[in-house]
MARMARMAR-240503 format. One record per residue (C-alpha): residue in one letter; y, z, x. Coordinates in Angstrom, 3 decimals, always signed. Example, Ala and Ser with C-alpha at 12.3 -4.5 7.8 and 13.67 -1.06 7.14 Angstrom:
+------+----------+----------+----------+
! rest !        y !        z !        x !
+------+----------+----------+----------+
!    A !   -4.500 !   +7.800 !  +12.300 !
!    S !   -1.060 !   +7.140 !  +13.670 !
+------+----------+----------+----------+
This chain:
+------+----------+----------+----------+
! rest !        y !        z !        x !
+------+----------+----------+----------+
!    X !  +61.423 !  -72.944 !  +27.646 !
!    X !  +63.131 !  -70.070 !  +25.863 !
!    X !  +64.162 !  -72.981 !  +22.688 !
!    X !  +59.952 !  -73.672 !  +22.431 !
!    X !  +59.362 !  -69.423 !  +22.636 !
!    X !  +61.341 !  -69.302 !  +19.650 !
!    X !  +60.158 !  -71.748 !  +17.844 !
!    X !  +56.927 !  -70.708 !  +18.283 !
!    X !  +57.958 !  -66.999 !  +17.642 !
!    X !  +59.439 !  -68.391 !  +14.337 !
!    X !  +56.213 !  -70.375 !  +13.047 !
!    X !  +54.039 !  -68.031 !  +13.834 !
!    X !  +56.164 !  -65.180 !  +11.754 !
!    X !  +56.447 !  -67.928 !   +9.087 !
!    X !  +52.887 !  -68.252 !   +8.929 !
!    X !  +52.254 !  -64.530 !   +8.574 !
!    X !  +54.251 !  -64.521 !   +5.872 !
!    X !  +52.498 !  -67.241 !   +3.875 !
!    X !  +49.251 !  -65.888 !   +4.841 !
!    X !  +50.401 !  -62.166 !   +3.525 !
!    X !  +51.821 !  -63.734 !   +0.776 !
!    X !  +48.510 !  -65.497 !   +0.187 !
!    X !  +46.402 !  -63.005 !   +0.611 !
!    X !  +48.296 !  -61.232 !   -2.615 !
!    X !  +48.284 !  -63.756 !   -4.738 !
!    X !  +43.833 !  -64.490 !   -4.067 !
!    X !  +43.831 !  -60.024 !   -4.214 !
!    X !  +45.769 !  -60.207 !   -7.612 !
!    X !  +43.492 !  -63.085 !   -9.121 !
!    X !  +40.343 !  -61.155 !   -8.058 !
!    X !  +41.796 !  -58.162 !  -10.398 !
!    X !  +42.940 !  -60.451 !  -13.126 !
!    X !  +38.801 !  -61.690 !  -12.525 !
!    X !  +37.524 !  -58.188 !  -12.060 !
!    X !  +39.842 !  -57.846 !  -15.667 !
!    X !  +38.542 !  -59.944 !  -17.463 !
!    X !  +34.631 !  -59.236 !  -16.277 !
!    X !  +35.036 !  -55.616 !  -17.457 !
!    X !  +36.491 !  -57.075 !  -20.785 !
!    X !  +33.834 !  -59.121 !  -21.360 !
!    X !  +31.062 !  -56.440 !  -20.432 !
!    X !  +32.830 !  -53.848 !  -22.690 !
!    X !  +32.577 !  -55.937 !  -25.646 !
!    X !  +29.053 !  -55.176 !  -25.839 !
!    X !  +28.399 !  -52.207 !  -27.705 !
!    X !  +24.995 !  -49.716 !  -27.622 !
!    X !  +22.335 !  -50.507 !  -30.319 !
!    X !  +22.715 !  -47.868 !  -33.179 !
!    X !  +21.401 !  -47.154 !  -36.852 !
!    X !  +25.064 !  -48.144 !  -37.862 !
!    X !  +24.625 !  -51.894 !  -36.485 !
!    X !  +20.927 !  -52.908 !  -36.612 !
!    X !  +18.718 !  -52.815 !  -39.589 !
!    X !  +15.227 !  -51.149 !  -38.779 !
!    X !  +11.598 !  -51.843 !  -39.992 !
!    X !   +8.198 !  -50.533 !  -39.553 !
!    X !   +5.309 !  -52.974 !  -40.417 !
!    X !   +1.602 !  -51.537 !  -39.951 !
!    X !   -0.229 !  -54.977 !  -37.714 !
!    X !   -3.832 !  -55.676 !  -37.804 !
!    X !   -4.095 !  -56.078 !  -34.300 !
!    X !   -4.233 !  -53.414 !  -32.305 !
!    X !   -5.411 !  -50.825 !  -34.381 !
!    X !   -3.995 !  -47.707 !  -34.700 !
!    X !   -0.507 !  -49.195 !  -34.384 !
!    X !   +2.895 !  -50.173 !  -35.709 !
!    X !   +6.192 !  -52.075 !  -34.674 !
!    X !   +9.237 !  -51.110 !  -35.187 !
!    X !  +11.493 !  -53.712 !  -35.295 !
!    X !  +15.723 !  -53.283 !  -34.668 !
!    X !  +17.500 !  -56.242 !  -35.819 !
!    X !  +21.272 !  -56.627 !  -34.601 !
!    X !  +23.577 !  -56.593 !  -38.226 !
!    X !  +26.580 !  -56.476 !  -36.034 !
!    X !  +29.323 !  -58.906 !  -34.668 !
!    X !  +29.271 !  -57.934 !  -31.296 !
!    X !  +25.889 !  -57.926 !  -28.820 !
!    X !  +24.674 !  -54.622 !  -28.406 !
!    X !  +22.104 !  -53.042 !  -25.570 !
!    X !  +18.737 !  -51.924 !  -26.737 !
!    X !  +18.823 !  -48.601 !  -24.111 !
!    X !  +15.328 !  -47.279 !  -23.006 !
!    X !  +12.968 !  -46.727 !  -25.683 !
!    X !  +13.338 !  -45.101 !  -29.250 !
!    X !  +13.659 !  -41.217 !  -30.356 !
!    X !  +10.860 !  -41.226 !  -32.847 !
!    X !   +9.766 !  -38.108 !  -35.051 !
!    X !   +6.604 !  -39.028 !  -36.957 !
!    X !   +6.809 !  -36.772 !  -40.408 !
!    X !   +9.898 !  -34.561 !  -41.951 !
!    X !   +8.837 !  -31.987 !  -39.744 !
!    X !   +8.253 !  -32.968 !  -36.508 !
!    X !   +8.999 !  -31.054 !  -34.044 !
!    X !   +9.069 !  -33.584 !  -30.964 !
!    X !   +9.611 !  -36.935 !  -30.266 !
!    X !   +6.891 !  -39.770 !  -29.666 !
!    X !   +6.138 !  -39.373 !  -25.928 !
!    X !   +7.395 !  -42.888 !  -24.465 !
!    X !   +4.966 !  -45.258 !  -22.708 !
!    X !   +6.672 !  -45.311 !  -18.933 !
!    X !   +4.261 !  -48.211 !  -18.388 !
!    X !   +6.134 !  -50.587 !  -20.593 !
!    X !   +9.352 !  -50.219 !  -18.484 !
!    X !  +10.869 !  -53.572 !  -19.435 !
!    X !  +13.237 !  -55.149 !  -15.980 !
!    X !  +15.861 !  -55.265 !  -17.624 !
!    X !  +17.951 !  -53.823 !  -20.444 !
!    X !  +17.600 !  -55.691 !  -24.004 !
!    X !  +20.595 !  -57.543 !  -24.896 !
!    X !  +20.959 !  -58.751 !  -28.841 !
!    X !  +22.807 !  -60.873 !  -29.793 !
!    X !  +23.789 !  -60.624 !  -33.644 !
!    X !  +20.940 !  -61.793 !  -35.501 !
!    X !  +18.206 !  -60.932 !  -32.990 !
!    X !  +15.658 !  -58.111 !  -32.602 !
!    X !  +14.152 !  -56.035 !  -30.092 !
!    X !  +10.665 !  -54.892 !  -30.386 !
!    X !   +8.766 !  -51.114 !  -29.956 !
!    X !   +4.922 !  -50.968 !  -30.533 !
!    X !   +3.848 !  -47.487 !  -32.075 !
!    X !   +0.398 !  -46.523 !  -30.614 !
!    X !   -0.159 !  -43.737 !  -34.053 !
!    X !   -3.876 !  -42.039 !  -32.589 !
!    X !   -6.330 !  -42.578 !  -30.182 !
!    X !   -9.887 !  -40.962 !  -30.376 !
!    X !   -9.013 !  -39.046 !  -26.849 !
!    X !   -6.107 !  -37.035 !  -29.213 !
!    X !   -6.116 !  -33.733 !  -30.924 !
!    X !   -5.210 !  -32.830 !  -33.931 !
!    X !   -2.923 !  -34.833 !  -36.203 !
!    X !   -1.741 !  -35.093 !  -39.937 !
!    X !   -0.669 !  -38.184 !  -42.025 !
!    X !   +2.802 !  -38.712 !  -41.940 !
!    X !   +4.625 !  -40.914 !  -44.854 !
!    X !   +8.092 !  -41.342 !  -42.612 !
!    X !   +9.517 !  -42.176 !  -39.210 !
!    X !  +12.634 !  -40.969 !  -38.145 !
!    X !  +14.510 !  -43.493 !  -35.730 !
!    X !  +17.270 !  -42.310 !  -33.258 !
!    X !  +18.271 !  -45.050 !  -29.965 !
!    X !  +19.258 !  -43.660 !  -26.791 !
!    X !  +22.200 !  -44.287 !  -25.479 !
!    X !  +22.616 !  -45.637 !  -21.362 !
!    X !  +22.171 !  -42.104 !  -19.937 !
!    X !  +18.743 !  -41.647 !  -22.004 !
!    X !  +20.115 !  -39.239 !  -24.704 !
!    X !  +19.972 !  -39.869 !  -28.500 !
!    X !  +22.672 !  -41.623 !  -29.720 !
!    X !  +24.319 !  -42.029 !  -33.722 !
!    X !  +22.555 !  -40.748 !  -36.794 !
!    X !  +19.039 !  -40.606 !  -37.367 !
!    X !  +17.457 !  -43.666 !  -39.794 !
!    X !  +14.301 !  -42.279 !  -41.911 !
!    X !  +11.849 !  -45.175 !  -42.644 !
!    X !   +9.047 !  -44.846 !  -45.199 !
!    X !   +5.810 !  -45.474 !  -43.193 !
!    X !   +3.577 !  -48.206 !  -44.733 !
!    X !   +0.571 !  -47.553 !  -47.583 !
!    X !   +2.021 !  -44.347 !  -48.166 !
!    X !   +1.777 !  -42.992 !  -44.549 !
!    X !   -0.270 !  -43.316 !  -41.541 !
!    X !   -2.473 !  -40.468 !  -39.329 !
!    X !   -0.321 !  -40.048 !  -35.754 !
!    X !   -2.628 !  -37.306 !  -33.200 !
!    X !   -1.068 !  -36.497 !  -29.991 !
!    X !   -1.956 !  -39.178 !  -28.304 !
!    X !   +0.785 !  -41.314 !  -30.361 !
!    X !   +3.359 !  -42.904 !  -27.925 !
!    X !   +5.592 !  -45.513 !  -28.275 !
!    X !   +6.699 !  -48.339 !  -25.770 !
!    X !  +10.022 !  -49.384 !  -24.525 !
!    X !  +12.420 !  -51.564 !  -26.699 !
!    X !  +10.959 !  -55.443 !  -25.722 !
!    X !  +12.176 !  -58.851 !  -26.610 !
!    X !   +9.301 !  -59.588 !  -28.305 !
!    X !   +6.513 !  -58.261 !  -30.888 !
!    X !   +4.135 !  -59.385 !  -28.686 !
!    X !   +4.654 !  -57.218 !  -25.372 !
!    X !   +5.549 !  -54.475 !  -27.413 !
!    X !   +2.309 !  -55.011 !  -28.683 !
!    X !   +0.403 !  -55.319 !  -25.515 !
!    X !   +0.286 !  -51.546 !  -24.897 !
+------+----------+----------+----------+
């Protein structure tokens, strides 16, 4: 009886080792994993003036509005955060109010060669005051909402367009047009 006890005593410790042992090796792959995911998600960059090219384009449809349009120049795929800092005019004093409505589910991921999409709603008869202005200064925001890089100046279209304060624009969109739809 005492010959079987310590065989069994034996195994058993045996097997606690392998399972231990186990157990470190499957804990070590899920960091080498958890690695290489946080690699891969870091090589994504935020959007910026320095790695997308920017135009405005005055549309037909709806009236009273403009898209901007970010284009990824880079090598790497870069998030389109939140909506863009826009300052209609050379002296602005405030941002474009952004149109919370056009909350996209997700963040905007380009890849290079791809754009993202913001519709410009310049005036609405329910606005006051307002004065033409003939650029539109572009900043992106950054994950946490704040402005990120250097600011682009763009020269607005037929030598400037009227903007009240009613002038919003939406979210950054994968397409002209839901950023359109606003």
């Amino acid at each position: 009886m005492r010959i079987v006890t310590r065989f069994v005593s034996r195994a058993a410790a045996s097997s606690m080792v392998v399972a231990a042992a186990l157990a470190l090796v499957g804990f070590q792959a899920t960091e080498q994993t958890a690695s290489a995911a946080t690699k891969k998600a870091t090589s994504v960059v935020t959007c910026t003036t320095a790695n997308t090219k920017l135009t405005v384009t005055k549309v037909s449809r709806p009236i009273n509005h403009l898209l901007l349009k970010a284009t990824n120049t880079g090598t790497k795929p870069c998030y389109a955060y939140i909506a863009p800092y826009l300052r209609a005019g050379a002296d602005a004093q405030a941002p474009l109010a952004w149109a919370e409505e056009t909350t996209p589910q997700a963040v905007v991921t380009l890849k290079p060669g791809q754009s993202a999409y913001a519709g410009i709603t310049t005036s609405t008869p329910d606005g006051e005051g307002g004065a033409k202005a003939k650029t539109l200064g572009v900043f992106f925001a950054d994950r946490q909402g704040n402005a990120t890089n250097k600011e682009k100046t763009l020269k607005l279209p037929k030598g400037g367009v009227f903007f009240n304060s009613a002038a919003t624009v939406t979210y950054w969109q994968d397409n002209a047009e839901d950023a359109l739809s606003w």
